[in-house]
Steps between C-alpha positions, in 0.01 A plus 500: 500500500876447465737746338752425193831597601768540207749489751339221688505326185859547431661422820327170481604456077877607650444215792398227293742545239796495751324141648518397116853550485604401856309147379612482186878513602416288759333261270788547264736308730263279583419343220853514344453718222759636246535857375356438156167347701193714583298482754141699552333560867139608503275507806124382395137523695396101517198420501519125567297374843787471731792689357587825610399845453778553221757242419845554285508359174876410383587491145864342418604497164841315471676515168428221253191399744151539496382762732373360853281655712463425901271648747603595897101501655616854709549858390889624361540666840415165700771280326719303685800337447329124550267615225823573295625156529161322419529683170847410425374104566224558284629659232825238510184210461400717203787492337574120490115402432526743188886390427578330153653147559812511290599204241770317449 
């Protein structure tokens, strides 16, 4: 029978919130974002055949734009810089499929 450590518990809280904010500055460059935009890093369990243990679900609301959200298939601490770029592509694609043609 394990044991519940409260300062097990913590250590790991204190971990995973410094990988959140590592990312999300990370991301923040990334993806081009401006001050007044928000962005919103949570690491998930996935239970999907084939996908990872826990994946990172990215939420990037840009001002004026519906709120996107993108998935990296590995855990906050396993990002990597490739996986940074992908989401800047995909979230770029998102933008024009969802953009409003203007008129003349």
């Amino acid at each position: 029978m394990a044991f519940f450590s409260l300062k097990d518990a913590r250590a790991r809280s204190a971990a995973r919130s410094a990988d959140a904010a590592r990312l999300k500055g990370e991301l923040r460059l990334g993806l081009g974002l401006g001050e007044n935009d928000v962005l919103a890093v949570n690491e998930i369990a996935c239970g999907e055949p084939g996908c990872a243990d826990r994946e990172t679900i990215v939420l990037v609301m840009r001002v004026g734009e519906p709120t996107r959200a993108l998935r990296i298939a590995r855990s906050m601490d396993a990002v990597e810089g490739e996986d940074i770029v992908r989401l800047g592509a995909e979230e770029d694609a998102m933008r024009r499929d969802s953009a409003v043609p203007l008129t003349a």
